[in-house]
Wavefront OBJ file of the C-alpha trace (Angstrom):
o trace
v 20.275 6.629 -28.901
v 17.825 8.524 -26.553
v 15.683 7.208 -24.239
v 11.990 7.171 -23.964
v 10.438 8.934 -21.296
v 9.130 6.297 -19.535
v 12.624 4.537 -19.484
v 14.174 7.582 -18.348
v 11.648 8.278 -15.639
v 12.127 4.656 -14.224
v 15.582 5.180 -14.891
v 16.063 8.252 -12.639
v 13.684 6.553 -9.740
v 16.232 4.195 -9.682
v 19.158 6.167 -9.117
v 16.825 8.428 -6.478
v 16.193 5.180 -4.328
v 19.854 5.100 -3.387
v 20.229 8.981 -3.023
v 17.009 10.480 -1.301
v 18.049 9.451 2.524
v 21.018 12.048 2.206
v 19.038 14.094 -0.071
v 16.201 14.342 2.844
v 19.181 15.291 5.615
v 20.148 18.019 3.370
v 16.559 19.519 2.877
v 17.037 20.008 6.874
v 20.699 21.390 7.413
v 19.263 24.690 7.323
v 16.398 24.144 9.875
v 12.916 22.237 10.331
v 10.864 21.378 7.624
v 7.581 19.677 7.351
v 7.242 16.890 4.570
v 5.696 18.748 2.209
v 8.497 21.668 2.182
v 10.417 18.830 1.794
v 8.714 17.335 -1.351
v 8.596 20.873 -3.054
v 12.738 21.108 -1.937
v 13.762 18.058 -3.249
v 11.445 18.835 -6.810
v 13.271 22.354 -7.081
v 16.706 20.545 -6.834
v 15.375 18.802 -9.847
v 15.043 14.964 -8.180
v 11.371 14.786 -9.465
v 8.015 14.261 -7.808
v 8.891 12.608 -4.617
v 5.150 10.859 -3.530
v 4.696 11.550 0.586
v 4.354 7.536 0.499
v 7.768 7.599 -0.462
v 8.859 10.418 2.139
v 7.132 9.717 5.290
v 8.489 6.047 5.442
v 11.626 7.123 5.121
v 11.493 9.840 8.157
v 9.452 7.598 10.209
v 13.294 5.328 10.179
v 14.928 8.411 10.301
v 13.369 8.901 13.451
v 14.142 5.401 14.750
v 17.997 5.716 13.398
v 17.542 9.153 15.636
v 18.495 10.949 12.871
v 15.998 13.526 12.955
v 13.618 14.510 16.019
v 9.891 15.552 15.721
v 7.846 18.785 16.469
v 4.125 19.386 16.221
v 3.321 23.282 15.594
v 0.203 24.528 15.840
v -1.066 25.193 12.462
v -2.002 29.220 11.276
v -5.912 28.541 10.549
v -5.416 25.270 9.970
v -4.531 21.805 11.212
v -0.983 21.447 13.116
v 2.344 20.282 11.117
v 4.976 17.998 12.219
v 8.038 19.418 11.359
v 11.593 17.030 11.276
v 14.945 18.494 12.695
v 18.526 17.270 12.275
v 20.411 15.670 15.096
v 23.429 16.160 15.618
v 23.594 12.239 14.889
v 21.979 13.203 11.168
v 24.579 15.928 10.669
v 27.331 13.291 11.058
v 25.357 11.154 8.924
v 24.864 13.818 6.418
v 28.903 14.907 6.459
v 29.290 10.775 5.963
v 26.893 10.724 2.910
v 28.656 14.102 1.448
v 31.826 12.650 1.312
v 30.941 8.835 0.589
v 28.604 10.235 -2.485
v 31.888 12.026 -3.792
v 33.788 9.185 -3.733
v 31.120 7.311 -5.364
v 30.520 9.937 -8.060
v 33.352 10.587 -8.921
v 33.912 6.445 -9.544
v 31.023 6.307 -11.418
v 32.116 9.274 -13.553
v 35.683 8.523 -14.364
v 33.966 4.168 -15.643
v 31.388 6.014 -17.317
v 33.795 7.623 -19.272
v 36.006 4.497 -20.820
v 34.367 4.669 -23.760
v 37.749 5.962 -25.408
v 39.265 2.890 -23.841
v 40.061 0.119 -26.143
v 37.163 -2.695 -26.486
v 37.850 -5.601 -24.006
v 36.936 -9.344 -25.831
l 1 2 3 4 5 6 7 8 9 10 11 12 13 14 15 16 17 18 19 20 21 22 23 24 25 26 27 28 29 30 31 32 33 34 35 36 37 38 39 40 41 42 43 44 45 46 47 48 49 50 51 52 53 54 55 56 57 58 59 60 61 62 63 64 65 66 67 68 69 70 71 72 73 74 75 76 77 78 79 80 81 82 83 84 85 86 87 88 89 90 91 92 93 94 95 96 97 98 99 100 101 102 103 104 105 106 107 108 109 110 111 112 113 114 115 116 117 118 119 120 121
């Protein structure tokens, strides 16, 4: 039985609550990004249409955690950008998530797959 859309879409916002703080560190283990190189990131990793409600809360405790620093550029013809960087604090945090999500995965994966297992009362 398939889901609708709508169930599926709440479904998957769900599941992205838990996993967008690590998903957000990863966007910037390569370098700075502004939020909305973030938004279009985490959309072409397939995690949907993240809303910059959603995103700039999120920094903004990043930022308090000191997880990520901030940088103002000077915008090309238009207005500046503030741009988020990893700490070395958000790295560790990031390795942390990496391997805790793996663990966590790969739980979820070998339950969701009991369905060969014998029917419990």
């Amino acid at each position: 039985m398939s889901s609708t859309p709508d169930a599926s879409a709440a479904r998957r916002s769900e599941w992205l609550r838990g996993v967008l703080q690590p998903c957000v560190l990863q966007c910037l283990a390569d370098g700075p990004a502004y939020g909305y190189a973030i938004i279009a990131r985490l959309a072409e990793a397939g995690l949907g249409e993240i809303k910059g409600g959603t995103l700039y809360p999120l920094l903004a405790r990043l930022e308090a955690r000191e997880l990520v620093t901030i940088e103002w550029r000077t915008g090309e013809g238009g207005p500046g950008r503030k741009y988020f960087r990893l700490t070395e604090t958000g790295r560790a945090e990031l390795a942390d998530a990496r391997s805790a999500w793996g663990d966590f995965a790969a739980a979820v994966d070998a339950h969701l797959k009991l369905d060969s297992a014998p029917s419990r009362p």
